[in-house]
N, CA, C and O atoms as CSV, one atom per row, in Angstrom:
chain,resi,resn,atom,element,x,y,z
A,1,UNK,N,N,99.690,66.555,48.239
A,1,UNK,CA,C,100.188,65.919,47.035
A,1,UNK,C,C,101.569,65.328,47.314
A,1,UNK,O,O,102.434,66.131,47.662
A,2,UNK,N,N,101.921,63.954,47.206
A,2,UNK,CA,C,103.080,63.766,47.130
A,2,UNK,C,C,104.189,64.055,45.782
A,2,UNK,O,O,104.008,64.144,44.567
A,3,UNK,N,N,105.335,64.143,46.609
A,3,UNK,CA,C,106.415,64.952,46.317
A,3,UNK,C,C,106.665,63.605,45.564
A,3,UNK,O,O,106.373,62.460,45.910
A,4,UNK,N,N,107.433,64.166,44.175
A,4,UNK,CA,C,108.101,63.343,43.000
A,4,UNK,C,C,109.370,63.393,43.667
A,4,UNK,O,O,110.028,64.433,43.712
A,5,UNK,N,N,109.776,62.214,44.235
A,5,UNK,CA,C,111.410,61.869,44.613
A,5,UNK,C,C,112.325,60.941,43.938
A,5,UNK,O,O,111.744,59.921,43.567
A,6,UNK,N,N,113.189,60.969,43.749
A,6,UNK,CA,C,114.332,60.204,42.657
A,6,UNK,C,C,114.655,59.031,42.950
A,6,UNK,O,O,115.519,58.435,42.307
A,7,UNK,N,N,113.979,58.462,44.034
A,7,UNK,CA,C,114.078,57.107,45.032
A,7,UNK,C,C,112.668,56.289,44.791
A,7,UNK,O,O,112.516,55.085,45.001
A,8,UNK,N,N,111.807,57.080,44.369
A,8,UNK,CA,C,110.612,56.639,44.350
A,8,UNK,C,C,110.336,55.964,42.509
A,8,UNK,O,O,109.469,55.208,42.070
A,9,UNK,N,N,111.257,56.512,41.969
A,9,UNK,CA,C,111.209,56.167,40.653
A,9,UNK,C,C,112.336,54.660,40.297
A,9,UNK,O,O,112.171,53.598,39.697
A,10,UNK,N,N,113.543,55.334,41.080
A,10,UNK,CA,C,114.717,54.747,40.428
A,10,UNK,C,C,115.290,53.888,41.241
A,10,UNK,O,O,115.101,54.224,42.411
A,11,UNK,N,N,116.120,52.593,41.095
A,11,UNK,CA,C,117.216,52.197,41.774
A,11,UNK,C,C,118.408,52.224,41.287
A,11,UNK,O,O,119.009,51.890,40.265
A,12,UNK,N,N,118.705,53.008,42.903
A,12,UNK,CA,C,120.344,53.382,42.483
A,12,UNK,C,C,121.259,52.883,41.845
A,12,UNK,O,O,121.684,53.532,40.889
A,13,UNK,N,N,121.695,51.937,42.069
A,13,UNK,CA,C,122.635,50.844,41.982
A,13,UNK,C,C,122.625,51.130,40.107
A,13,UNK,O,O,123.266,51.944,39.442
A,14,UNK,N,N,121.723,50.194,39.731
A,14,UNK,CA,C,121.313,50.196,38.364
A,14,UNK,C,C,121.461,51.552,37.651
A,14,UNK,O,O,122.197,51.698,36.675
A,15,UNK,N,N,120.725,52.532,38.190
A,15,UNK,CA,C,120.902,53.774,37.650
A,15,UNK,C,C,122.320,54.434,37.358
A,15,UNK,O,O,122.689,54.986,36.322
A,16,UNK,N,N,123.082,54.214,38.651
A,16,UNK,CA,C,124.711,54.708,38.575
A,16,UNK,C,C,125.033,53.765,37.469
A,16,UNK,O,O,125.725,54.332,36.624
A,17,UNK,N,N,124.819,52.744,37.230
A,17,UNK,CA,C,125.469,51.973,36.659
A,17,UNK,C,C,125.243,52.196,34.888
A,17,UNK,O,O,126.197,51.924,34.159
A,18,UNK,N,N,124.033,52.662,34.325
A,18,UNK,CA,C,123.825,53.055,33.555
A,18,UNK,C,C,124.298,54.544,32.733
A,18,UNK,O,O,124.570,54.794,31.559
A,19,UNK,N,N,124.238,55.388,34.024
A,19,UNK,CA,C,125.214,56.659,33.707
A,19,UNK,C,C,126.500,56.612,33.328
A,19,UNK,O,O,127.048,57.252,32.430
A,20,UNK,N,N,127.118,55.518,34.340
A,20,UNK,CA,C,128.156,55.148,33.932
A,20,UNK,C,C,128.594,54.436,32.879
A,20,UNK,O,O,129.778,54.517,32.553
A,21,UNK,N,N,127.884,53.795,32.326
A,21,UNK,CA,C,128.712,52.837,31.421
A,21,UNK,C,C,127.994,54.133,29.918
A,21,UNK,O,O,128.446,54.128,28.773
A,22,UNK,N,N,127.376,54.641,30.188
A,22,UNK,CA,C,126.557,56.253,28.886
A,22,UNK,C,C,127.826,56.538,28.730
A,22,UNK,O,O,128.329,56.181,27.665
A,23,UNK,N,N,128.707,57.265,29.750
A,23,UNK,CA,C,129.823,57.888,29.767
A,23,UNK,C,C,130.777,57.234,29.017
A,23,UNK,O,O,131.313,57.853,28.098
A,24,UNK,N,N,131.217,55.603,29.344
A,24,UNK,CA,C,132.108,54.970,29.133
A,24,UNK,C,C,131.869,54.999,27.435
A,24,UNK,O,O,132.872,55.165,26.741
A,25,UNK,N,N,130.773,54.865,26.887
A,25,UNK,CA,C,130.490,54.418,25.364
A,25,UNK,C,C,130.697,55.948,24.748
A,25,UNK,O,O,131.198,56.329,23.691
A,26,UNK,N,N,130.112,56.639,25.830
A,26,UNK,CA,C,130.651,58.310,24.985
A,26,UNK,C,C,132.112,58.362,24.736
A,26,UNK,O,O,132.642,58.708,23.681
A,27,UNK,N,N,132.759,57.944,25.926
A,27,UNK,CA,C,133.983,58.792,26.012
A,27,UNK,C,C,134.808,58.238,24.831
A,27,UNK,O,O,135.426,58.916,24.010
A,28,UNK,N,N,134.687,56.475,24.897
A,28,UNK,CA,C,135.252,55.428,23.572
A,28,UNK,C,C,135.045,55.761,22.506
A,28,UNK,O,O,135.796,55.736,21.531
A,29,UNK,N,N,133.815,56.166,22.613
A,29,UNK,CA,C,133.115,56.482,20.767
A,29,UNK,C,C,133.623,57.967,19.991
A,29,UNK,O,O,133.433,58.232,18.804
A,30,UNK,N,N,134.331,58.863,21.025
A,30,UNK,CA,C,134.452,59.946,20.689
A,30,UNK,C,C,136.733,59.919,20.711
A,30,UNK,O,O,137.338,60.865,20.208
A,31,UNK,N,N,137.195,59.197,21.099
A,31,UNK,CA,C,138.352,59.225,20.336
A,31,UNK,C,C,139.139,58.892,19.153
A,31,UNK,O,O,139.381,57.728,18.833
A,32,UNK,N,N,139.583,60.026,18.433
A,32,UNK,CA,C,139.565,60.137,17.259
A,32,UNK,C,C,140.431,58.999,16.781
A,32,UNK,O,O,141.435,58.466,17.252
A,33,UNK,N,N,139.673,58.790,15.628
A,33,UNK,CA,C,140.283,57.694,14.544
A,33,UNK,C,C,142.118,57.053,14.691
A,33,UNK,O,O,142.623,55.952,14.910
A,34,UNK,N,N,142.628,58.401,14.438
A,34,UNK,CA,C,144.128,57.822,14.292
A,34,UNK,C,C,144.513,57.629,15.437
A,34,UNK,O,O,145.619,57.103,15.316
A,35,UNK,N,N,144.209,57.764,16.773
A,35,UNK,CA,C,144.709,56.860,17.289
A,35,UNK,C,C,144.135,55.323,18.085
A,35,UNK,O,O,144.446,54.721,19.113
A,36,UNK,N,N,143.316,55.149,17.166
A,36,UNK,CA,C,142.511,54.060,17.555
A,36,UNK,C,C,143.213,52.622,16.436
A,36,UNK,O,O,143.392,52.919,15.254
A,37,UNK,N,N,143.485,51.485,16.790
A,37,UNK,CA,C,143.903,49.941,16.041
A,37,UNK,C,C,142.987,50.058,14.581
A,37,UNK,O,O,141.879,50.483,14.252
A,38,UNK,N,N,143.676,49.678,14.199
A,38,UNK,CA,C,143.113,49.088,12.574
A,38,UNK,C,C,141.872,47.690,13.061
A,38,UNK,O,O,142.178,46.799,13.854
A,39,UNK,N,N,140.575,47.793,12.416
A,39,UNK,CA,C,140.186,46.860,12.225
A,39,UNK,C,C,140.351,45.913,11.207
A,39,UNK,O,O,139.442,45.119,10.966
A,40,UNK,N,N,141.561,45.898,10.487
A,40,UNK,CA,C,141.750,44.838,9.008
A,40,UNK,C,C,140.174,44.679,8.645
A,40,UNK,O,O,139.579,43.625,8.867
A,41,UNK,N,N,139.687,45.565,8.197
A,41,UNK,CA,C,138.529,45.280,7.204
A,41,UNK,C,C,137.668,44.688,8.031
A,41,UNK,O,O,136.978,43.999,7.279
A,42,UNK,N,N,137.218,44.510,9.325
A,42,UNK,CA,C,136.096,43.443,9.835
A,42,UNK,C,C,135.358,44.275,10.486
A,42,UNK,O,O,135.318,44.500,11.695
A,43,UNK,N,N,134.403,45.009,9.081
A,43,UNK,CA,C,133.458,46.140,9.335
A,43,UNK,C,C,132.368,45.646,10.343
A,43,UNK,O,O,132.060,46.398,11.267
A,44,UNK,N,N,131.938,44.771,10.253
A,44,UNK,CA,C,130.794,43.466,10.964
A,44,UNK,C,C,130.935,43.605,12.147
A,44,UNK,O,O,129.872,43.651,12.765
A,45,UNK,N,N,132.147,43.725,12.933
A,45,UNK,CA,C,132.644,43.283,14.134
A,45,UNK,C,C,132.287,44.811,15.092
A,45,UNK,O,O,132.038,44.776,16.297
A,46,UNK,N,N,132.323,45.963,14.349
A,46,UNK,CA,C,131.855,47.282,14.302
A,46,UNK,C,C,130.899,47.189,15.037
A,46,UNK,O,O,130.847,47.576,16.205
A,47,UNK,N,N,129.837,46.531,14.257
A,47,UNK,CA,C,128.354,46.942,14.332
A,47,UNK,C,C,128.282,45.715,15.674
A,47,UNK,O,O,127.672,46.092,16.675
A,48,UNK,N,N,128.704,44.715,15.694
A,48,UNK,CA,C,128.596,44.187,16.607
A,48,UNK,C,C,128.596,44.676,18.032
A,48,UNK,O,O,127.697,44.777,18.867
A,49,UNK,N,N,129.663,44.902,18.047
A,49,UNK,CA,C,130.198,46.067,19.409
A,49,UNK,C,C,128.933,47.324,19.431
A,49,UNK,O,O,128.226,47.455,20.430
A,50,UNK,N,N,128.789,48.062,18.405
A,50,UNK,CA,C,127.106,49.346,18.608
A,50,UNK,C,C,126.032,48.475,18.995
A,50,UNK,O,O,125.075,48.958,19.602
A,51,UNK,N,N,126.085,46.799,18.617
A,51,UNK,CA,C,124.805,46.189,19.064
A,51,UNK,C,C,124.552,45.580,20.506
A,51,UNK,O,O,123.489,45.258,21.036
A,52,UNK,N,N,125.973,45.512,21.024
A,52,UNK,CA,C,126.133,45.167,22.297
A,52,UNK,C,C,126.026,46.172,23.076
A,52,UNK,O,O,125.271,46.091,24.045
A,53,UNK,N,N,126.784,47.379,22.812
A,53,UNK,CA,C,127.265,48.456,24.081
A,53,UNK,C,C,125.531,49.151,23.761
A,53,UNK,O,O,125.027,49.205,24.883
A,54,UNK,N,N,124.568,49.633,22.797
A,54,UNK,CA,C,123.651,50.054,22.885
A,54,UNK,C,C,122.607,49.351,23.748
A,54,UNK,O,O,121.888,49.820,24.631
A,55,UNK,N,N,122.735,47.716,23.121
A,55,UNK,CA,C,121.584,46.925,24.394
A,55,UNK,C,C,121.772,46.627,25.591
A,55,UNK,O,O,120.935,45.946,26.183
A,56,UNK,N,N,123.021,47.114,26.271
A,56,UNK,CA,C,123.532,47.258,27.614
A,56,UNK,C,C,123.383,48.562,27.985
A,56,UNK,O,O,123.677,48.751,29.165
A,57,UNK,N,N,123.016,49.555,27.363
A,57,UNK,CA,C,122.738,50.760,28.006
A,57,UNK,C,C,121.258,50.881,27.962
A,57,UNK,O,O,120.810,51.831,28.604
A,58,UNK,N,N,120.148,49.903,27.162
A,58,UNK,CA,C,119.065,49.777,27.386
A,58,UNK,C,C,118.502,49.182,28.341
A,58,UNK,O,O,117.422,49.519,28.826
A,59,UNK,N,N,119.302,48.086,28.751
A,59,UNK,CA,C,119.174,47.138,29.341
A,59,UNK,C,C,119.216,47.287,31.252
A,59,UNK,O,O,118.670,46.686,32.176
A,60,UNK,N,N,120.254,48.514,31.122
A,60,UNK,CA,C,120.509,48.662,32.363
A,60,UNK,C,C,119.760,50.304,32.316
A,60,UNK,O,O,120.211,50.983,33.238
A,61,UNK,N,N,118.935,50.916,31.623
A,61,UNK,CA,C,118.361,51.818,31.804
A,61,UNK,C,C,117.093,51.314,32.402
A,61,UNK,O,O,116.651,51.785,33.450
A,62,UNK,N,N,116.385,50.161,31.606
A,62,UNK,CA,C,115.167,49.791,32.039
A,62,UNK,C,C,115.220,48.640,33.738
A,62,UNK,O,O,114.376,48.506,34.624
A,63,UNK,N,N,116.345,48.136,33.592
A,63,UNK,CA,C,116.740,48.112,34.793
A,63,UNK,C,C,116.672,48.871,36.151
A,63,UNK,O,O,116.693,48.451,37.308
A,64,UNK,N,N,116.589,50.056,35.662
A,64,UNK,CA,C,117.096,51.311,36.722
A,64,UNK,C,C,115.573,51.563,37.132
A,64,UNK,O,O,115.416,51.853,38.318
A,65,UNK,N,N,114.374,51.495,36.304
A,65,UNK,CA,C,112.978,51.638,36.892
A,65,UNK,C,C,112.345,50.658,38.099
A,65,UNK,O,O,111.749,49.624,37.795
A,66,UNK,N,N,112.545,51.117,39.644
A,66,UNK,CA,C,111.761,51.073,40.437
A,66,UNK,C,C,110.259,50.033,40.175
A,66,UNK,O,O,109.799,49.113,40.852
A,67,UNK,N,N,109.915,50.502,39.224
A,67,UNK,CA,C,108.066,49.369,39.408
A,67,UNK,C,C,108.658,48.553,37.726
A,67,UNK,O,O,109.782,48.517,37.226
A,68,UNK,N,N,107.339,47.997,37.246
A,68,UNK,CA,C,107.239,47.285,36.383
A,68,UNK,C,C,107.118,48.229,34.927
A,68,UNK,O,O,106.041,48.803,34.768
A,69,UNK,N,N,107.992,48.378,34.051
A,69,UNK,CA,C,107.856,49.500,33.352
A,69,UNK,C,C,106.375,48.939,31.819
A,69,UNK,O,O,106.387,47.952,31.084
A,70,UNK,N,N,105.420,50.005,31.903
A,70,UNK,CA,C,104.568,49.636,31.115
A,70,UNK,C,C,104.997,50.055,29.861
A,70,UNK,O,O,106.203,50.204,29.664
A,71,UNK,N,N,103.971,50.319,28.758
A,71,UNK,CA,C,104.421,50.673,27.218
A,71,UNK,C,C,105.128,52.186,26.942
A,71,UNK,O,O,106.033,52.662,26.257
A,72,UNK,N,N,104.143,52.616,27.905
A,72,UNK,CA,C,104.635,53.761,27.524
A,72,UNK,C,C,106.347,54.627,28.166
A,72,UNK,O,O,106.872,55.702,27.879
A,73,UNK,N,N,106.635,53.804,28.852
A,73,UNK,CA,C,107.997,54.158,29.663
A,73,UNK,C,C,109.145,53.340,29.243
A,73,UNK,O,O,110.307,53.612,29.544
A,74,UNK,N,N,108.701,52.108,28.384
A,74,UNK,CA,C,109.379,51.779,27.568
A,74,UNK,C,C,109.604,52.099,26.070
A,74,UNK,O,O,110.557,51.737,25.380
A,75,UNK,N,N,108.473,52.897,25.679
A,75,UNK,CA,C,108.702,53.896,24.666
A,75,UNK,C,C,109.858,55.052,24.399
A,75,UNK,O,O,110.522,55.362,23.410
A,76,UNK,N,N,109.773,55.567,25.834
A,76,UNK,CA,C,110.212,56.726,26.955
A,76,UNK,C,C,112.021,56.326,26.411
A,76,UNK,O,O,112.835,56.906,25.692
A,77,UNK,N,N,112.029,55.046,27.209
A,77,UNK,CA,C,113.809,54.126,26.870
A,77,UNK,C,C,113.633,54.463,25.513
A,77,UNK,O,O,113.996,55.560,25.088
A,78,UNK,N,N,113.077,53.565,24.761
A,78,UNK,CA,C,113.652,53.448,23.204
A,78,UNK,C,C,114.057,54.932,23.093
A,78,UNK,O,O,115.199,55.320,23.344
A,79,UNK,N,N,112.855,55.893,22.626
A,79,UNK,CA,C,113.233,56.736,22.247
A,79,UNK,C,C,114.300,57.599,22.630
A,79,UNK,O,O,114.666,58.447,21.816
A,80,UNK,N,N,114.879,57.514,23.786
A,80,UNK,CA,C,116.033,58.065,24.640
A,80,UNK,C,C,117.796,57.692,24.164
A,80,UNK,O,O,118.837,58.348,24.143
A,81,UNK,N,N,117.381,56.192,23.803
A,81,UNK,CA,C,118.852,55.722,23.561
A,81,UNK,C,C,118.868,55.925,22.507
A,81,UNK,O,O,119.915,56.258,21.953
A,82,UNK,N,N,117.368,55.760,21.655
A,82,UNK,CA,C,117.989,56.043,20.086
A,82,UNK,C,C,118.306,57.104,20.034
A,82,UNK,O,O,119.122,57.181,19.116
A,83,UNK,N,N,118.169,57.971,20.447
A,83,UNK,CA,C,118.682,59.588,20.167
A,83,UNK,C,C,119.981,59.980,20.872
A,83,UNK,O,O,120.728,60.918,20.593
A,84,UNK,N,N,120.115,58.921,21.999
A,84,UNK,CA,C,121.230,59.210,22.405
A,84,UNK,C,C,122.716,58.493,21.290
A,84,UNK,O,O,123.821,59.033,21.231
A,85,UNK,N,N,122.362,57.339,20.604
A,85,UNK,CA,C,123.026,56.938,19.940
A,85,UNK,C,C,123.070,57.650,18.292
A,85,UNK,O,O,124.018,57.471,17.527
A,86,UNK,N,N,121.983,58.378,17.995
A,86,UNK,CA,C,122.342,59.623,17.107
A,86,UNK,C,C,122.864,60.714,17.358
A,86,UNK,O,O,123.378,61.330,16.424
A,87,UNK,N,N,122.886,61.310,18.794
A,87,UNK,CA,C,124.334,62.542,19.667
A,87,UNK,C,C,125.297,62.012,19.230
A,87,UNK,O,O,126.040,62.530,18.396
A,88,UNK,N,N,125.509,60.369,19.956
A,88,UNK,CA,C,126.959,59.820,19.437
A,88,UNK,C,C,127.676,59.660,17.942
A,88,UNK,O,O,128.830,59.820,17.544
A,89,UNK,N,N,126.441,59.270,17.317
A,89,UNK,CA,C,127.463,59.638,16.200
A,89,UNK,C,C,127.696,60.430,15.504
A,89,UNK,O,O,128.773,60.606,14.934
A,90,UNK,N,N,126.311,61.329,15.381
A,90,UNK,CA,C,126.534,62.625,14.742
A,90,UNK,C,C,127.516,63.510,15.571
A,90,UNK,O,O,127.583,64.714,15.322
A,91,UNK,N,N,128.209,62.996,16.460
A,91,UNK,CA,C,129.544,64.390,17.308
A,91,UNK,C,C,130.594,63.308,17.009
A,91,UNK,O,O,131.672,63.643,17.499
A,92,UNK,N,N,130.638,62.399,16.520
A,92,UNK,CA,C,132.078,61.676,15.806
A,92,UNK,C,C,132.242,62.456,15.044
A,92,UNK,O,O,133.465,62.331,14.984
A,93,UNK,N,N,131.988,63.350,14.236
A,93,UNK,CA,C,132.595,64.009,13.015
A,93,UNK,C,C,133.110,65.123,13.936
A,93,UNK,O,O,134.143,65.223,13.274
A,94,UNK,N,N,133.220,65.727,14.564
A,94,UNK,CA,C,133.598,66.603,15.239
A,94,UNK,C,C,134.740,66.468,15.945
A,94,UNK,O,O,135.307,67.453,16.419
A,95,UNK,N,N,135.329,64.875,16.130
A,95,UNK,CA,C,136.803,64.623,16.461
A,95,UNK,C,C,137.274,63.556,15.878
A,95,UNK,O,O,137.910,62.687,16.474
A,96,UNK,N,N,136.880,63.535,14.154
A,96,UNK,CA,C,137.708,63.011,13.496
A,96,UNK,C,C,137.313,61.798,13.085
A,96,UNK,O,O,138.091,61.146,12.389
A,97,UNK,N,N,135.968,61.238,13.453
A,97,UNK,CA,C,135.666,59.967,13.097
A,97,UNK,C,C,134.577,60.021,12.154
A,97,UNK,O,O,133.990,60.970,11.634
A,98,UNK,N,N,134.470,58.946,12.073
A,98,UNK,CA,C,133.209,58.696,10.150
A,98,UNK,C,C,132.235,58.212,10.964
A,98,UNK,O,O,132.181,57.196,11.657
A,99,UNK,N,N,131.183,59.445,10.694
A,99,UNK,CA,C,129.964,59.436,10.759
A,99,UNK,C,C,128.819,58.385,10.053
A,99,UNK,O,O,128.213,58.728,9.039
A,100,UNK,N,N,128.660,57.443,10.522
A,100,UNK,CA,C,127.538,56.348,10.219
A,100,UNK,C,C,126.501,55.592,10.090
A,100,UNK,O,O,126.260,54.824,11.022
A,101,UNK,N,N,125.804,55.598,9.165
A,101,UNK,CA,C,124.100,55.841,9.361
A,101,UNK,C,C,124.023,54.132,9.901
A,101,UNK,O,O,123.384,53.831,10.909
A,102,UNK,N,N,124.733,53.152,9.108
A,102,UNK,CA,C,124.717,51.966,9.641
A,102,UNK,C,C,125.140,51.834,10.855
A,102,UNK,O,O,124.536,51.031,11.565
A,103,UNK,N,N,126.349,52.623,11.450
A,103,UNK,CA,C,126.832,52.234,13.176
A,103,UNK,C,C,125.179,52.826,13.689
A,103,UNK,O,O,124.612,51.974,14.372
A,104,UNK,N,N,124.538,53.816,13.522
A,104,UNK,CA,C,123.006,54.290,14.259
A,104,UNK,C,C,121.911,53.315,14.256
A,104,UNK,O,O,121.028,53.188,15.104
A,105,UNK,N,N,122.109,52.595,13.097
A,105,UNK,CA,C,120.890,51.744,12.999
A,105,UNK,C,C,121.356,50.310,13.449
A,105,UNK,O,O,120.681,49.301,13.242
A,106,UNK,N,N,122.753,50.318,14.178
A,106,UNK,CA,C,123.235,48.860,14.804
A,106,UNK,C,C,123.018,49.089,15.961
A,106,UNK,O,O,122.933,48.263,16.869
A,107,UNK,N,N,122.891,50.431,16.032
A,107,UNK,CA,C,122.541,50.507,17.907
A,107,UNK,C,C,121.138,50.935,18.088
A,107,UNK,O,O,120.649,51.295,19.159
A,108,UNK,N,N,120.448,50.855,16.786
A,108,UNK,CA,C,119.255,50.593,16.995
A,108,UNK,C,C,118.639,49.393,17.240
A,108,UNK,O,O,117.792,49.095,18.083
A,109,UNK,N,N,119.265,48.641,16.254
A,109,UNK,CA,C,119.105,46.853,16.855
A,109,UNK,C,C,119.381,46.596,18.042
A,109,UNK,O,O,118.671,45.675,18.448
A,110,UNK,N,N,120.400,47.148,19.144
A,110,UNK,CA,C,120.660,46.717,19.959
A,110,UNK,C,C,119.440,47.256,21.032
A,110,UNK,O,O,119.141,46.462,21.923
A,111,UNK,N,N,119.036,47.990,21.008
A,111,UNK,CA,C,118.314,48.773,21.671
A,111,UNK,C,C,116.919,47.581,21.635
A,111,UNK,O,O,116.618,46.929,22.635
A,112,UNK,N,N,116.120,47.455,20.197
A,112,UNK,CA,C,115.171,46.641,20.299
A,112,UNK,C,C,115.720,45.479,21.080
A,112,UNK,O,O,115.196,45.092,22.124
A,113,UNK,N,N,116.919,44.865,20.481
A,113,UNK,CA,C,116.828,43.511,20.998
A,113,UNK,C,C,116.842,43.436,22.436
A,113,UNK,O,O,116.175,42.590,23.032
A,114,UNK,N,N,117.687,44.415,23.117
A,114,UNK,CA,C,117.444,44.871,24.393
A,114,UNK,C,C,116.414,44.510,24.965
A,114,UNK,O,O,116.468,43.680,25.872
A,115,UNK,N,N,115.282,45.046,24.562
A,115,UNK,CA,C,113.479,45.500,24.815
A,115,UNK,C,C,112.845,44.309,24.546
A,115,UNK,O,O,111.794,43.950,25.076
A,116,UNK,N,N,113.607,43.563,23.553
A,116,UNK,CA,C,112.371,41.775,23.443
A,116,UNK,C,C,113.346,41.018,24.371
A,116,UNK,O,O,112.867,39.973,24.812
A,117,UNK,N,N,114.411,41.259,24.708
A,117,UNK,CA,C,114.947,40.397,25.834
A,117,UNK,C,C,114.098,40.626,26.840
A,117,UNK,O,O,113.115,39.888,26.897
A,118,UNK,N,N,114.246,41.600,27.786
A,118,UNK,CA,C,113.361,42.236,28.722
A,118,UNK,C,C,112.217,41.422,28.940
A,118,UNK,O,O,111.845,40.530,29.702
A,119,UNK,N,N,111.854,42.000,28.087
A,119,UNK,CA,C,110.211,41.868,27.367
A,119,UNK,C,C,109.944,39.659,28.210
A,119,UNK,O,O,109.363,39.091,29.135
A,120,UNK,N,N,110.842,39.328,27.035
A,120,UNK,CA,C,110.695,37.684,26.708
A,120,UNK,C,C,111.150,37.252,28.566
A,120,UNK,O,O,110.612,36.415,29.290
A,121,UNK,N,N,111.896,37.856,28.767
A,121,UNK,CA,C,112.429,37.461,30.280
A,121,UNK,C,C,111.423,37.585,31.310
A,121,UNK,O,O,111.214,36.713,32.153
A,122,UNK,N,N,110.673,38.916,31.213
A,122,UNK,CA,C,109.988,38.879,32.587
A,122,UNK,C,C,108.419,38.457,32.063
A,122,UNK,O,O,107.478,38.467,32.857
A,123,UNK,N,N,108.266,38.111,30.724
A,123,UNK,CA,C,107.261,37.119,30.467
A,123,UNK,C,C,107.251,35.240,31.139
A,123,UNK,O,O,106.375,34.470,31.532
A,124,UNK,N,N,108.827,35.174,30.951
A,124,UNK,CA,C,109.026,34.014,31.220
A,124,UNK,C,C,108.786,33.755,32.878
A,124,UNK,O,O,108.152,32.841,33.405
A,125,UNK,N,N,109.249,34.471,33.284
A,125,UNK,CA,C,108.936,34.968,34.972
A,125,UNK,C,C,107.560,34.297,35.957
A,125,UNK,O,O,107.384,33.504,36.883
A,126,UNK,N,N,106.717,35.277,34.988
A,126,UNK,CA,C,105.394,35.529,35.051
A,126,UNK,C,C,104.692,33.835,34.927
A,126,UNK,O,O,103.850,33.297,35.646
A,127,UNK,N,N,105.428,33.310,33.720
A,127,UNK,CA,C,104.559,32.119,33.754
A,127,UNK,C,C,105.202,31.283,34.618
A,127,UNK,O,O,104.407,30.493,35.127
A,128,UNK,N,N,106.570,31.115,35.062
A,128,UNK,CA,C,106.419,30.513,36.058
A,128,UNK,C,C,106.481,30.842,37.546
A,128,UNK,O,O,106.789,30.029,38.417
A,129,UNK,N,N,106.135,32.203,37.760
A,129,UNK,CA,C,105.290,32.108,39.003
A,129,UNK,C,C,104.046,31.893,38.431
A,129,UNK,O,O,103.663,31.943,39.600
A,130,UNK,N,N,103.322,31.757,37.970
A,130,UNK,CA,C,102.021,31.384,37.698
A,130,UNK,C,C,102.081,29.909,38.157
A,130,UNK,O,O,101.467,29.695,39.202
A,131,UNK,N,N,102.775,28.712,37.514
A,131,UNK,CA,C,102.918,27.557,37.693
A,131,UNK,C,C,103.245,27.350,38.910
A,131,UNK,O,O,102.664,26.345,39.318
A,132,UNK,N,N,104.173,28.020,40.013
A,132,UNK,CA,C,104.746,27.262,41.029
A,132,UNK,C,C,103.721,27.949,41.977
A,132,UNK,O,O,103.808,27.598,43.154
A,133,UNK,N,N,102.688,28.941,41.645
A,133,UNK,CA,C,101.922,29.080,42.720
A,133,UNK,C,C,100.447,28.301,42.251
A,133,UNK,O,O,99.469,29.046,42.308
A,134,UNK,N,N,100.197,26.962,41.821
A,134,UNK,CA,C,99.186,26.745,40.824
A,134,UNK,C,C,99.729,25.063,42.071
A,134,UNK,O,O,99.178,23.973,41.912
């Protein structure tokens, strides 16, 4: 039986790179309020930033898979970041920051949009290697 190896699944590169930037959005997301800049009211700009930094940690998760990831391993992602982006905010209250059902569901958007980028990209791929080998 072959042996399940961490090389056989993953590429590195991508993978470090994904751990890393997990960390980077943890470590940001978890310093407390007062000493973080005033946003003058540009609540929008918030969710913007949960919609970016979430579809870059999707983005470079599904990245990190070795073969062509099918439905179900992209299920695997979704469900991973979304929960990882409910750790994050449900442990903001724990050093001082406001807990937000809308910041969860902006990094839920980011996450899908993530997944139809993907998705739309290596569709686009596909048809034209189809064409240039035609």
């Amino acid at each position: 039986m072959e042996q399940l190896k961490f090389s056989n699944w993953f590429k590195l590169p991508w993978f470090l790179a994904a751990i890393l930037f997990i960390c980077l959005i943890l470590g940001l997301s978890h310093i407390p309020q007062k000493y973080l800049a005033n946003h003058m009211g540009l609540s929008h700009l918030d969710k913007i930033t949960h919609i970016v930094a979430y579809g870059i940690i999707t983005f470079l998760t599904i990245s990190s898979i070795k073969f062509r990831p099918y439905f179900r391993i992209k299920l695997i992602i979704f469900v991973f970041v979304v929960l990882l982006g409910y750790f994050d905010e449900y442990t903001q209250g724990f050093v001082g920051r406001t807990v937000s059902m809308y910041d969860w569901l902006a990094d839920i958007a980011g996450v899908v949009l993530a997944l139809v980028y993907y998705e739309v990209k290596r569709r686009y791929q596909l048809l034209q290697y189809r064409v240039s080998s035609e």
